[in-house]
Phi, psi and omega in degrees: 000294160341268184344299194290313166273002159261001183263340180293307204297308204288327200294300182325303205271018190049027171132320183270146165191152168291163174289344163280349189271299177325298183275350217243328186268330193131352210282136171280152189291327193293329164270325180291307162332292153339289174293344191264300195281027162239030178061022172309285175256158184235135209257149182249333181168182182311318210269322190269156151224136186226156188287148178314298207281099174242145151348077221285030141270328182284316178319300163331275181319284185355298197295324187285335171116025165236216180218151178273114228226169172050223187290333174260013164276341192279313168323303187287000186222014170059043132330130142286128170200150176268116196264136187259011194024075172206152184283092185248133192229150193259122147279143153294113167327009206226350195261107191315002188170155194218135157317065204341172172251342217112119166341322204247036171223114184272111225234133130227156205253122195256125173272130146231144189282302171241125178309118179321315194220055193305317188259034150252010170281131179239158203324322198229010165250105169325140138336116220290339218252338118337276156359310232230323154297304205280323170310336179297321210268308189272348172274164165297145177323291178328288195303318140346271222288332191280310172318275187344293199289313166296352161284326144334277183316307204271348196058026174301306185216170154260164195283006197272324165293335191287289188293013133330272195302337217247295181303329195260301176291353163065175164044212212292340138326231195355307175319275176333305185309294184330325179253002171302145188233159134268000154324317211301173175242314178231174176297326185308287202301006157265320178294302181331296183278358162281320180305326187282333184275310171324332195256014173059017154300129156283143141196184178238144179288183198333049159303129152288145185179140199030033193062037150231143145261176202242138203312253228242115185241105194240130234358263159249006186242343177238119169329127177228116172241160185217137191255146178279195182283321206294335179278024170279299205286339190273075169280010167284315209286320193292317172280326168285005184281313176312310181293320195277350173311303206289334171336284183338304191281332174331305194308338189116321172326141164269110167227142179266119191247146180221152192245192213297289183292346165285342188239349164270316183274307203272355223288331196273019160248324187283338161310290226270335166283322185289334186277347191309287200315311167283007173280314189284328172315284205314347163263000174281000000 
C-alpha cells in the first residue's frame, strides 16, 4: 500500500516532491538517504528531490527555487501557445532572490504576493488557474485568448469559471475572457479571429457548409481555413482539406487557406489580403 501511495504522490506531483511530503508519506530519512545514493531519487536543493526522469523545465524551475509558470507551464499541459522562447517561472513576492538557470537559458520572471490558486501549486508547478493569470497579464491579447480557449478545449477550466474569475480580477483577465469562444478549433482560428475583430472585421466560427465545417466564415461568402503545424505531416488530411476548397468554390466560396507562419509571422500581408477580398466582394 505505501509503494502504491508514493507512486501516487510522485505522478501528482511530476516527479518533484519535498523531502517533507516523503516523510509525511512514511519515507523514513534513513531511507531517503538510500534512495539518493543509488539514483533512485536526485536531490534539487535542500528541500526538493526529483525522480531522474522528471521534466528537465520542471527541474529548472525547482532548482532556481521557484515554479514553472505563464506559458511554460501552459507547454508543459499541452496548451496552445506561441513560445516566445524564454522560461518562465513564478516566484513569492516575499522571496528575496533566485537562483539563476544559466546564461544560455532566458527566464522571465513572474512575482506574486498572492497567488491566484495557491494550493493548486505542486513543487515545481504554478496552478492551471495561476497559469492563466499571468498569461493574461504577459501575452499578447490574441495570444491570451488563444491559450484560454485552448484550456477550454482541453478541460482545464470552463468558460463559465473563467467569468467567474473575470467579475473578481478585472483589467487584463476580463479582458482576455471577454474574446474567450469555446467554438474555437484551434490556436491559429483564436488568434485570427481576435485579430480581425480588433481590426472590426466580424465573422463566425466553425460554420457548417456542405457537411463540413469551416474554420472563420466572414460575411456569407468568404472562407478562412487555417492549417496548424500537424498539417505538414498529414497528407491524407492536406488532400481532403484541398478537395473540400475545390467543393467550396464550385459553391460560389472565396476561400482563403492559411498556415502557421501566415498568421504568426506574416499577419500584416495575410490581413491585407483577406481585406483586397473583401473589398472585392463588396464592389460586386
Amino acid at each position: 500500500m505505501r509503494g502504491m501511495h508514493l507512486k501516487a504522490l510522485l505522478i501528482h506531483n511530476m516527479g518533484i516532491v519535498t523531502r517533507r511530503m516523503l516523510r509525511d508519506a512514511g519515507v523514513s530519512d534513513h531511507r531517503l538517504r538510500l534512495w539518493l545514493k543509488a539514483g533512485v531519487l536526485v536531490p534539487l536543493n535542500r528541500s526538493l528531490v526529483a525522480l531522474p526522469s522528471a521534466d528537465p523545465t520542471l527541474v529548472t524551475a525547482a532548482r532556481a527555487g521557484g515554479r514553472l509558470a505563464c506559458i511554460s507551464a501552459a507547454k508543459l499541459r499541452d496548451i496552445w501557445v506561441v513560445d516566445d522562447g524564454c522560461l518562465h517561472l513564478s516566484f513569492r513576492a516575499n522571496k528575496s532572490h533566485f537562483s539563476a538557470p544559466g546564461p544560455s537559458v532566458a527566464t522571465r520572471r513572474h512575482w506574486d504576493s498572492k497567488p491566484l490558486d495557491p494550493h493548486g501549486d505542486i513543487p515545481a508547478l504554478e496552478s492551471g488557474r495561476s497559469m492563466l493569470a499571468h498569461i493574461a497579464r504577459c501575452q499578447p491579447l490574441e495570444f491570451a485568448v488563444a491559450a484560454f480557449d485552448s484550456a477550454v478545449r482541453k478541460g482545464l477550466i470552463t468558460l463559465e469559471e473563467l467569468q467567474i474569475l473575470a467579475s473578481v480580477l478585472n483589467g487584463r483577465f476580463a479582458r482576455v475572457v471577454s474574446f474567450v469562444s469555446t467554438q474555437a478549433d484551434s490556436g491559429l482560428e483564436s488568434v485570427t479571429r481576435v485579430r480581425l475583430a480588433l481590426a472590426g472585421v466580424r465573422c463566425r466560427e466553425q460554420v457548417w457548409i456542405d457537411g463540413h465545417p469551416v474554420d472563420l466564415l466572414i460575411g456569407d461568402r468568404l472562407v478562412i481555413q487555417l492549417d496548424g503545424k500537424q498539417h505538414l505531416k498529414d497528407e491524407a488530411q492536406l488532400a481532403r482539406d484541398r478537395r473540400q476548397d475545390r467543393r467550396l468554390r464550385l459553391m460560389g466560396y472565396t476561400v482563403l487557406r492559411y498556415g502557421y507562419a501566415d498568421v504568426i509571422h506574416r499577419w500584416e500581408a495575410t490581413f491585407a489580403e483577406i481585406c483586397a477580398h473583401l473589398a472585392a466582394q463588396n464592389a460586386r
